[in-house]
LOSE-674598 format. One record per residue: residue number from 1; residue in three letters; x, y, z of N, C-alpha, C in turn. Coordinates in Angstrom, 3 decimals, always signed. Layout:
# LOSE-674598
R     i    aa        n_u        n_v        n_w       ca_u       ca_v       ca_w        c_u        c_v        c_w
R   NUM   ALA          X          Y          Z          X          Y          Z          X          Y          Z
...
***
This chain:
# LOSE-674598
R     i    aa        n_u        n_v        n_w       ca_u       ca_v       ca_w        c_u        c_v        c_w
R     1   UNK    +12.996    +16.147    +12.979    +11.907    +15.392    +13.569    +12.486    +14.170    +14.266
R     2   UNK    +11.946    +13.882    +15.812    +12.727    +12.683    +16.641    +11.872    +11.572    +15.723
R     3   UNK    +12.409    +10.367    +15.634    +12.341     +9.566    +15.208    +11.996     +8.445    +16.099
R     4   UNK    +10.733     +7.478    +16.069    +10.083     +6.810    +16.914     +9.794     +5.038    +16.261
R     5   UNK    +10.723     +4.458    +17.111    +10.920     +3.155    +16.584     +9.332     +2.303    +16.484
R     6   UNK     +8.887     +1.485    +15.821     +8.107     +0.229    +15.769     +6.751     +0.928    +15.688
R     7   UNK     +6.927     +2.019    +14.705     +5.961     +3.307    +14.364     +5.852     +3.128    +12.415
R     8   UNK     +4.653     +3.280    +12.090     +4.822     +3.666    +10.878     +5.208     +4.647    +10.486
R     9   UNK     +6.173     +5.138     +9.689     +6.093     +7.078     +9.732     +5.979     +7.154     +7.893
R    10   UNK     +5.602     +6.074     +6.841     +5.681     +6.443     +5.604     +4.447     +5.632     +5.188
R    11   UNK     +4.142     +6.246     +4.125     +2.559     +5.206     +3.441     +2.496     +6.046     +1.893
R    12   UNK     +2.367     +4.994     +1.237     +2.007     +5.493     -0.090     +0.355     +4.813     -0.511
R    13   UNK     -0.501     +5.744     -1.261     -1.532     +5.173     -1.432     -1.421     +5.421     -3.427
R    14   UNK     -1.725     +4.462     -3.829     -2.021     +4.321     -5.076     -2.968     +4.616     -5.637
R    15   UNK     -3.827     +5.405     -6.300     -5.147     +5.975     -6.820     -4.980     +6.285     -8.504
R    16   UNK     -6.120     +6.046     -8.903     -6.350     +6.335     -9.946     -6.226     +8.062    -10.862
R    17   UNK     -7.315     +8.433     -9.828     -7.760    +10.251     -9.453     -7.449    +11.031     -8.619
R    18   UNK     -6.159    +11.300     -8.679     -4.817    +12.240     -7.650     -6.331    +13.267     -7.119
R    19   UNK     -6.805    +14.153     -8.081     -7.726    +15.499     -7.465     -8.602    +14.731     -7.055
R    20   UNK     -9.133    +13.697     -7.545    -10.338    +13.141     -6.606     -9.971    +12.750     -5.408
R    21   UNK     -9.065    +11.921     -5.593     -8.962    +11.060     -4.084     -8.268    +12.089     -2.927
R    22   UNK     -7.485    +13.844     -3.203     -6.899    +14.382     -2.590     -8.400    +14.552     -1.732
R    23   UNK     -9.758    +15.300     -2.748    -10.279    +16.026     -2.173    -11.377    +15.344     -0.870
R    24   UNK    -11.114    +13.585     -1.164    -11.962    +13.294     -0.369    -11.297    +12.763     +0.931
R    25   UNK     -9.722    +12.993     +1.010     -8.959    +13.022     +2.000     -8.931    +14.327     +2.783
R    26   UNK     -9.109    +15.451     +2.094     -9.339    +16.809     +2.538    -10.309    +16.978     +3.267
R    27   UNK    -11.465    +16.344     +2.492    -12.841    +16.749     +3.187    -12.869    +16.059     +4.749
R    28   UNK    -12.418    +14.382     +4.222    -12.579    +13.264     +5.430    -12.043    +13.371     +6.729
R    29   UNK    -10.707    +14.037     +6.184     -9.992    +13.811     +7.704     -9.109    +14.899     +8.029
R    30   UNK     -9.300    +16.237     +6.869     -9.000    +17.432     +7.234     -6.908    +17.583     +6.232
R    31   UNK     -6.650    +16.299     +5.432     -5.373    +16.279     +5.344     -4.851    +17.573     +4.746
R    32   UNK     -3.945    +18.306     +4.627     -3.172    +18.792     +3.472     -2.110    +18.421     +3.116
R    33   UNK     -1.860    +18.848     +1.361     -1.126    +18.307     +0.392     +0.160    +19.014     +0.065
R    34   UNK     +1.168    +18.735     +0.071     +2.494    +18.992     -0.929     +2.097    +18.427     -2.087
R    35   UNK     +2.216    +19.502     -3.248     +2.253    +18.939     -4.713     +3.455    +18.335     -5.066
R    36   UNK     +3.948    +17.639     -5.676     +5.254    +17.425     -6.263     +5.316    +16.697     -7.939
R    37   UNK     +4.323    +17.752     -8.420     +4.220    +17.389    -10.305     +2.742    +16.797    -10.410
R    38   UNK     +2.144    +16.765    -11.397     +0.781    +16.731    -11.650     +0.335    +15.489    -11.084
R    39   UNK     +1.287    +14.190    -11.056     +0.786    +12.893    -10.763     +1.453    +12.523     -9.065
R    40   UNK     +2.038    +13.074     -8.419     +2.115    +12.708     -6.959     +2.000    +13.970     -5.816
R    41   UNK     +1.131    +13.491     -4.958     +1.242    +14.601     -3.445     +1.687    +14.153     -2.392
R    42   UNK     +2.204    +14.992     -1.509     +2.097    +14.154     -0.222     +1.733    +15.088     +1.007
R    43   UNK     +1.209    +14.372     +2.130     +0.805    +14.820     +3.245     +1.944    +15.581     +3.540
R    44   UNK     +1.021    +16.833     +4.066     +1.792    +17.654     +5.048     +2.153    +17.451     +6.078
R    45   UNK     +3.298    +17.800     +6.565     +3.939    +16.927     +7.928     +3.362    +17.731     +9.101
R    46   UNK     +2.537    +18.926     +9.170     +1.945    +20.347    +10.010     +0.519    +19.790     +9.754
R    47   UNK     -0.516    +19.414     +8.995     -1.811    +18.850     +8.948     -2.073    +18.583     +9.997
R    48   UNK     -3.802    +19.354     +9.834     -4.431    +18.910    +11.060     -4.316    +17.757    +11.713
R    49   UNK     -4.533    +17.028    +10.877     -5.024    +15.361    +11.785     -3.775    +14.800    +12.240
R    50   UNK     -2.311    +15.021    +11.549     -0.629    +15.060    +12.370     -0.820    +15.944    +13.795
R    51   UNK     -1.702    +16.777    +13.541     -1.338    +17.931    +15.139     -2.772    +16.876    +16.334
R    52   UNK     -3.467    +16.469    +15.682     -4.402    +15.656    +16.550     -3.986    +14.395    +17.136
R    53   UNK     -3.059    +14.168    +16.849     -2.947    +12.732    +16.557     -1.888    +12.873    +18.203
R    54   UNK     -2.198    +11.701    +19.036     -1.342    +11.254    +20.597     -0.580     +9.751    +20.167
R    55   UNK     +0.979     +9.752    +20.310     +1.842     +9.516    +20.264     +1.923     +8.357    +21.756
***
């Protein structure tokens, strides 16, 4: 992946309710998840709202 200076490209969000808060990121803005163990996910780098998104 090219790499784009004075860009955010990382974010962690802190939540209480991993399944809750996934599903209302799912619903909201279409995200999908990498699992990586019961207590962390992360956005898919192929997700809709990554393929919507103008650069």
């Amino acid at each position: 992946m090219d790499q784009t200076h004075h860009v955010i490209d990382y974010i962690e969000l802190n939540v209480v309710d991993l399944a809750a808060s996934r599903a209302f990121y799912e619903q909201a803005f279409g995200w999908e998840f990498n699992d990586y163990g019961p207590d962390y996910a992360g956005m898919k780098q192929d997700c809709a709202m990554l393929r919507e998104m103008r650069f």
